[in-house]
PAZAPA-4460 file (N, C-alpha, C; in steps of 0.05 Angstrom, whole numbers, plus 32768, in hexadecimal, padded with zeros to 4 digits):
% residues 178
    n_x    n_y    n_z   ca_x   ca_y   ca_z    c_x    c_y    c_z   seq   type   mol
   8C05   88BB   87E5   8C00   889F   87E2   8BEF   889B   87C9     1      X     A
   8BF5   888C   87B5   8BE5   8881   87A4   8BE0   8867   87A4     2      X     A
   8BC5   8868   8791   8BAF   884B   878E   8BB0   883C   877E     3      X     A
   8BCB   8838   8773   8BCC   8831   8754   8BCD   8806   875D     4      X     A
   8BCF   8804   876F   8BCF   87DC   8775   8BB5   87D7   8785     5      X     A
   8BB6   87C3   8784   8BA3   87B4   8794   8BAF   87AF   87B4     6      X     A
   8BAA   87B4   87C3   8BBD   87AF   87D8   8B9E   87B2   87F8     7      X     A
   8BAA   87A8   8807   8B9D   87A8   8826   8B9A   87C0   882C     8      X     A
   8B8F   87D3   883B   8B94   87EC   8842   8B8E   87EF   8865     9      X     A
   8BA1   87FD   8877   8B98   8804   8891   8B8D   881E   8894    10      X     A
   8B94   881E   88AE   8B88   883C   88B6   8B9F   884B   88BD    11      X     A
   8BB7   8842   88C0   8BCE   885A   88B9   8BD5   885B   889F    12      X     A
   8BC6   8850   8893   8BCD   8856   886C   8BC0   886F   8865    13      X     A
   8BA2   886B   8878   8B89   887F   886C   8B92   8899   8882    14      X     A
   8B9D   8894   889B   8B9E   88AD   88A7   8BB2   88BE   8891    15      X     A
   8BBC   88B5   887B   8BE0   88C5   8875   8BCE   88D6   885D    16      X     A
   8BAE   88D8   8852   8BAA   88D7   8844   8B9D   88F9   884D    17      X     A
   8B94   890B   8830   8B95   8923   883B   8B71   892A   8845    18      X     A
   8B6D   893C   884E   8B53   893E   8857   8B46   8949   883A    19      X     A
   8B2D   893E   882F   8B26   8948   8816   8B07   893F   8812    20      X     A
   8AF5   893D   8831   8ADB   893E   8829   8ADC   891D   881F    21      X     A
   8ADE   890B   881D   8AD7   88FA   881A   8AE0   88E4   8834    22      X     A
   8AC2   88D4   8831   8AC2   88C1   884C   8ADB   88A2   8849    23      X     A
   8AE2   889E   8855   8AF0   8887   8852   8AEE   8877   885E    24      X     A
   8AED   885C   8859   8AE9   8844   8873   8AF7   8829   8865    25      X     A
   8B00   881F   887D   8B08   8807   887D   8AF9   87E7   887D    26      X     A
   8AF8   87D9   886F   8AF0   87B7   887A   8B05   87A3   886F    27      X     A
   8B05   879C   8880   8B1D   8783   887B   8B38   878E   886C    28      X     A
   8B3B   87A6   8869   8B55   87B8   885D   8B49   87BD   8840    29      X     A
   8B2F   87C1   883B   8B22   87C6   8820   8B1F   87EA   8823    30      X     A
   8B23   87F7   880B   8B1B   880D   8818   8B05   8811   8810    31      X     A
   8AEF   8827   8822   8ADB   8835   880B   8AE3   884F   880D    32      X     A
   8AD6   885B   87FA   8ADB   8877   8800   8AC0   8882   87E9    33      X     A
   8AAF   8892   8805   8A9E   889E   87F8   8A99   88C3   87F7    34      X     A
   8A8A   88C9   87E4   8A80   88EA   87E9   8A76   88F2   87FE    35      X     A
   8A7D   890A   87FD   8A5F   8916   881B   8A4F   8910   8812    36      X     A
   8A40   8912   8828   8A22   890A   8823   8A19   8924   881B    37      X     A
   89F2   8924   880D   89E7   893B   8809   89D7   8940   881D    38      X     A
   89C7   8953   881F   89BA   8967   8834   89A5   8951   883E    39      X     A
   8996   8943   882F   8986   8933   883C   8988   8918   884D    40      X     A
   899D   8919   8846   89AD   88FF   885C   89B9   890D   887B    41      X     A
   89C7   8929   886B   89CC   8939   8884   89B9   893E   8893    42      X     A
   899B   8949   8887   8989   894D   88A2   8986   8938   88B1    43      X     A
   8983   8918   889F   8971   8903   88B1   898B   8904   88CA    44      X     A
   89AD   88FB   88C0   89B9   8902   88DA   89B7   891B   88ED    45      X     A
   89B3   892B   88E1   89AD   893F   8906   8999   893F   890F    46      X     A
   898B   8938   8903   8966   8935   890B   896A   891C   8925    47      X     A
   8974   88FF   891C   8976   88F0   8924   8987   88EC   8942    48      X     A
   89A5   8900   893A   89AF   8906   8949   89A3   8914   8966    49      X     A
   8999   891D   8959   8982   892E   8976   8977   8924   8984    50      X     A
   8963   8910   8975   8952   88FF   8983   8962   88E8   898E    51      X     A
   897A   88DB   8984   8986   88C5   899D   8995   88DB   89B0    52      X     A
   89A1   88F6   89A9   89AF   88FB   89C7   899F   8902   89D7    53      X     A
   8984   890A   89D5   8976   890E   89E0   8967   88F6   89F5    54      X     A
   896D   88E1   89EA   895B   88BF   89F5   897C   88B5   8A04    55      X     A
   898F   88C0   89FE   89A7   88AD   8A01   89A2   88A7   8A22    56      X     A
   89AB   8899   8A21   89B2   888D   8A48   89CB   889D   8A5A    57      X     A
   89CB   88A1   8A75   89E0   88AD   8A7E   89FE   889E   8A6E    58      X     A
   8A11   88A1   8A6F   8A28   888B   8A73   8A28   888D   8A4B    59      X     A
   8A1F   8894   8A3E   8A21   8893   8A1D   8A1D   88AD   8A13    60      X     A
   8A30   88AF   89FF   8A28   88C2   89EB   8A1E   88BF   89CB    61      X     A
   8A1D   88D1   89B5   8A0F   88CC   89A8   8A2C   88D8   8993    62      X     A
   8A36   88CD   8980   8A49   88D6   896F   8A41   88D6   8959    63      X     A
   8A49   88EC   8949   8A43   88EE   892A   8A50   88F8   8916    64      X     A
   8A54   88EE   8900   8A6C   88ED   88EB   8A72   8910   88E3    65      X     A
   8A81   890B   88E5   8AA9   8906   88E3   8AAB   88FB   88FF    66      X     A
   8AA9   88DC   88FC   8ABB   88CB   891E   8ABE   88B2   8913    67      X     A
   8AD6   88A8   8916   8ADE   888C   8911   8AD3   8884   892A    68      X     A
   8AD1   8859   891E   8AC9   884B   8930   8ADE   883A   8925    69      X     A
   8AF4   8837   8936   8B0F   8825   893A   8B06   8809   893C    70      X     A
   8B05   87F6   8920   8AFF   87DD   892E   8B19   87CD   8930    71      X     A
   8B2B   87CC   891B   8B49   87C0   8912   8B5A   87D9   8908    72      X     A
   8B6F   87CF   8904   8B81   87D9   88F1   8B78   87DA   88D5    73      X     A
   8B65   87C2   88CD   8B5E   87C0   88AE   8B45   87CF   88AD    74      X     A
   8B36   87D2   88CA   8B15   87CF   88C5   8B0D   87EE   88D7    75      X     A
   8B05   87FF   88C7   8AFC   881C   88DC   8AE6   8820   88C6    76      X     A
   8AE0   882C   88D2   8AB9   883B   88D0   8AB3   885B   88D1    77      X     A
   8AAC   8866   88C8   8AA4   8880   88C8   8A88   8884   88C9    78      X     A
   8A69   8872   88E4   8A59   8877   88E1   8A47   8891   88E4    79      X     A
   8A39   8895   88D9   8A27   88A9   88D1   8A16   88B6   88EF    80      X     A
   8A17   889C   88FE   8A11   88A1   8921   8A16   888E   8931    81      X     A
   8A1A   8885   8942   8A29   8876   8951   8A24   8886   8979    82      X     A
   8A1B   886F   8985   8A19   886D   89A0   8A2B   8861   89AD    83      X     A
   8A3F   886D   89BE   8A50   885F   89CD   8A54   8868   89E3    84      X     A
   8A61   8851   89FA   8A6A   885F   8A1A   8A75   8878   8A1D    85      X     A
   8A69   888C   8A1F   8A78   889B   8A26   8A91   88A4   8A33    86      X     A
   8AA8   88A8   8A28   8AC0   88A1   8A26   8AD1   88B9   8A47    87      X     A
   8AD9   88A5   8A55   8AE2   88C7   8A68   8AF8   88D6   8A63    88      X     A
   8B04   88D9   8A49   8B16   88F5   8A41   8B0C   88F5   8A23    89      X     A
   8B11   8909   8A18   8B0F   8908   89F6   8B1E   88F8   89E9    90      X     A
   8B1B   88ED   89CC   8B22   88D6   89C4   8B1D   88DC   89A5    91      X     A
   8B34   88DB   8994   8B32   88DC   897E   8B21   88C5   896C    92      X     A
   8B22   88B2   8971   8B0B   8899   8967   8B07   888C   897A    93      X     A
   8AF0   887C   896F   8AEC   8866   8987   8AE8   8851   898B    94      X     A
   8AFA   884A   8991   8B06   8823   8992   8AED   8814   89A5    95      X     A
   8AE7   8807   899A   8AD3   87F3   89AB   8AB1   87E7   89A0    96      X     A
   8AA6   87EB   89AB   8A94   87DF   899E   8A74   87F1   89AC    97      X     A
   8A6B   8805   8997   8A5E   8812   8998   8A3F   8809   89A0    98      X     A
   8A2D   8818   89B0   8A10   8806   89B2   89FD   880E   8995    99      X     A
   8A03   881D   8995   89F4   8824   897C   89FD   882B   895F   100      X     A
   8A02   8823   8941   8A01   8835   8933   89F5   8838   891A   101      X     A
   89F2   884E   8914   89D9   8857   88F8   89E6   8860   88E8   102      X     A
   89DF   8858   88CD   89E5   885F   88BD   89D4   8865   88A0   103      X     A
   89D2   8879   8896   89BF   8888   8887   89CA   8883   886A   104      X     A
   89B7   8879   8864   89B2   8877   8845   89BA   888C   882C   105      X     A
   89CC   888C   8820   89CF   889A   8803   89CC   8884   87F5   106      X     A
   89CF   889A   87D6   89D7   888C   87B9   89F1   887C   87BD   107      X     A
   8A0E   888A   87CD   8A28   8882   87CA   8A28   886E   87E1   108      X     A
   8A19   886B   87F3   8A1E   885C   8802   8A06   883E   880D   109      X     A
   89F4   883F   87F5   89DC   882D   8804   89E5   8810   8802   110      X     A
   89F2   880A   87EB   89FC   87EE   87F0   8A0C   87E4   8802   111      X     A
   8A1F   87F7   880A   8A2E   87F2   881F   8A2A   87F1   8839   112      X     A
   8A15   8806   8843   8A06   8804   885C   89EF   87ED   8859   113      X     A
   89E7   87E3   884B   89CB   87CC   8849   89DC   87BE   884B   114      X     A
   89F0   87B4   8838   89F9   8793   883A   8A22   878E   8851   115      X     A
   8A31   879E   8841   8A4A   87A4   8845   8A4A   87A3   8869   116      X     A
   8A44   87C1   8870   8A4C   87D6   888B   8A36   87BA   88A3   117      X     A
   8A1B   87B0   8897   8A08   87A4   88A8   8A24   878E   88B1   118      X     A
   8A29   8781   889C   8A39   8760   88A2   8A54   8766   88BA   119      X     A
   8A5C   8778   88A9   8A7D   8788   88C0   8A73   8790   88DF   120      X     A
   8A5E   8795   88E0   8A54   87A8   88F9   8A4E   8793   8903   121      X     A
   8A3E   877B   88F9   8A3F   8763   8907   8A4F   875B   8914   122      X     A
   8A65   874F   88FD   8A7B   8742   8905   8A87   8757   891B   123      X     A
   8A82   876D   891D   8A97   8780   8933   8A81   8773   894E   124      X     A
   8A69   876D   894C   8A5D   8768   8968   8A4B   8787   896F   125      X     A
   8A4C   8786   8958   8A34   87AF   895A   8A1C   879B   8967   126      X     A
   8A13   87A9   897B   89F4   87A1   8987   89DE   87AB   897B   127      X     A
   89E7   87BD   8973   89C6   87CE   8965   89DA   87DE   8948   128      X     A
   89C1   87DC   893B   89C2   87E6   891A   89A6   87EA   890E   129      X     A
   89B3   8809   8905   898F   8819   88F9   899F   8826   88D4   130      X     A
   8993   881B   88CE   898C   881E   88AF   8976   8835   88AF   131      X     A
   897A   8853   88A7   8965   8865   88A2   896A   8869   887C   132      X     A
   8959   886F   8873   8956   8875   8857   8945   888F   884C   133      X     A
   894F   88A2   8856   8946   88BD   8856   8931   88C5   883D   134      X     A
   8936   88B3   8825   8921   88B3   880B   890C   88A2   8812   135      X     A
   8911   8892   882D   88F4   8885   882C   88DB   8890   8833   136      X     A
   88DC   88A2   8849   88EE   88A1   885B   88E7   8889   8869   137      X     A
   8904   887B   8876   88FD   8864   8886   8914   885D   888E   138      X     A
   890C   8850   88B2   8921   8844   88C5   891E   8826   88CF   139      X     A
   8938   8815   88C5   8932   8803   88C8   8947   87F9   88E8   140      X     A
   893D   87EB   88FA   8950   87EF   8919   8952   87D3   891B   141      X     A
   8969   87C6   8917   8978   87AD   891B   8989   87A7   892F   142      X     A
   897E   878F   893E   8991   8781   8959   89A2   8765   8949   143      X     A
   89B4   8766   895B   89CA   8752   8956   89BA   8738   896B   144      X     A
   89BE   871D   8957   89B4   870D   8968   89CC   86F8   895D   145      X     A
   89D2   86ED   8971   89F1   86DD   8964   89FF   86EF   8953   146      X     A
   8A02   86DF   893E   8A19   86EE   8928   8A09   86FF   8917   147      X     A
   89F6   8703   8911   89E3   8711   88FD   89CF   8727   890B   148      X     A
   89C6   8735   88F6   89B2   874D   8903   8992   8740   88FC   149      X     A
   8982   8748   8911   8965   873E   8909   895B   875D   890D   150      X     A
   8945   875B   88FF   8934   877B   8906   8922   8776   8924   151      X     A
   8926   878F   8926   8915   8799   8943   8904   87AB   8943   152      X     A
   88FA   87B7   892B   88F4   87D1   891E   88EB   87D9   890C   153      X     A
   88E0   87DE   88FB   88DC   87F2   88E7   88C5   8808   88DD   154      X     A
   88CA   8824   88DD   88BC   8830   88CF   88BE   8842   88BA   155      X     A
   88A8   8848   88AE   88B2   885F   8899   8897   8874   8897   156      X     A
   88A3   8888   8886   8887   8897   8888   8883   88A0   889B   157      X     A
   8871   88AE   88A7   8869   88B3   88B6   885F   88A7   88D1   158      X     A
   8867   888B   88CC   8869   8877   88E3   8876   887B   88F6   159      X     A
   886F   886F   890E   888D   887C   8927   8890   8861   892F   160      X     A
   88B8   885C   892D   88C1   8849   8933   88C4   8850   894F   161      X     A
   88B5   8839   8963   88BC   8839   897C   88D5   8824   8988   162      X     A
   88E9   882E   898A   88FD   881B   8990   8900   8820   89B5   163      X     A
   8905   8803   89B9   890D   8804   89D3   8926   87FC   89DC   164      X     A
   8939   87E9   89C7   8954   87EA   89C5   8963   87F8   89B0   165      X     A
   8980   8809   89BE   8983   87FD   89D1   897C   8817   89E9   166      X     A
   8972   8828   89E5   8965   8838   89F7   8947   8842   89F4   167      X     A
   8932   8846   89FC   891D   8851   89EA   8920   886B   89E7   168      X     A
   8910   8872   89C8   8913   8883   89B3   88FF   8878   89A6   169      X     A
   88EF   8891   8998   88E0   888D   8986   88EF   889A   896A   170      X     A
   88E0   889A   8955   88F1   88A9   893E   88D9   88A1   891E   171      X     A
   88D4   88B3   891F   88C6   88BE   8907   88CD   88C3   88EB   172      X     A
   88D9   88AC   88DE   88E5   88B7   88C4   88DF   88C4   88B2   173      X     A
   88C2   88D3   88AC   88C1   88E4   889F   88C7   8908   88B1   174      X     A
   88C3   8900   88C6   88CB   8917   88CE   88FD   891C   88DE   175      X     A
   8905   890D   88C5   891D   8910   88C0   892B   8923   88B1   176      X     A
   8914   8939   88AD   8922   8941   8896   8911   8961   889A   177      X     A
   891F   8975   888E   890E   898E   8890   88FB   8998   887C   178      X     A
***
């Protein structure tokens, strides 16, 4: 498949495409397609990762990229972590509407997670959204109130964000990292 038009794009366009280390996602049939991330974004996700499976509630698990989040045919997600019902058989992506998801700050991806991924995740009806920024270090923890996200949260440094939605967890953004 080549990129040579301007054109809509789905998610059986992007599945035909070859595996090659780069992230891909959908909004409104726009594509992005970004790099791996580097090692310091990787720790804050497993660091992080630990600490929500660890807080998660019975009935949820805790998912982390490489996992689509199926919103349309035009619109899929590849978040960085993501809380959802725990599903009762295995499931290649997952269609629905997740309680939680985070997403970690790079160079290739900060505009897109601050302004882009916040507005889509809305419009999908995401309940909760955490902005971490591993150079701050700092976590910012956003609830959906109507159509828009308001903060519920924030720390950095050595501060500890105490969150109580949508499960409690604390989380220490300078200690995200090794």
């Amino acid at each position: 498949m080549t990129f040579t038009e301007a054109r809509t794009f789905t998610w059986s366009d992007i599945q035909r495409l070859p595996a090659d280390g780069l992230r891909r996602e959908l909004i409104g049939g726009q594509l992005i397609v970004t790099p791996a991330p580097g090692s310091r974004h990787q720790d804050a996700v497993r660091i992080l990762c630990r600490l929500l499976d660890d807080a998660c509630p019975p009935g949820y698990k805790v998912m982390l990229a490489p996992f689509d989040l199926y919103i349309a045919e035009d619109t899929y997600f590849e978040p960085d972590l993501m809380v959802i019902a725990r599903p009762d058989a295995p499931i290649a992506r997952f269609e629905g509407v997740p309680l939680l998801v985070v997403e970690v700050l790079s160079p290739a991806t900060r505009t897109t997670d601050l302004v882009t991924k916040r507005d889509a995740y809305a419009r999908a009806h995401v309940p909760h959204y955490w902005i971490v920024d591993p150079d701050g270090p700092s976590v910012v923890a956003l609830g959906l109130e109507g159509a828009a996200y308001v903060e519920r949260g924030r720390a950095s440094g050595a501060e500890t964000l105490v969150a109580t939605e949508p499960f409690p967890v604390s989380v220490v953004p300078a200690r995200l990292s090794d």
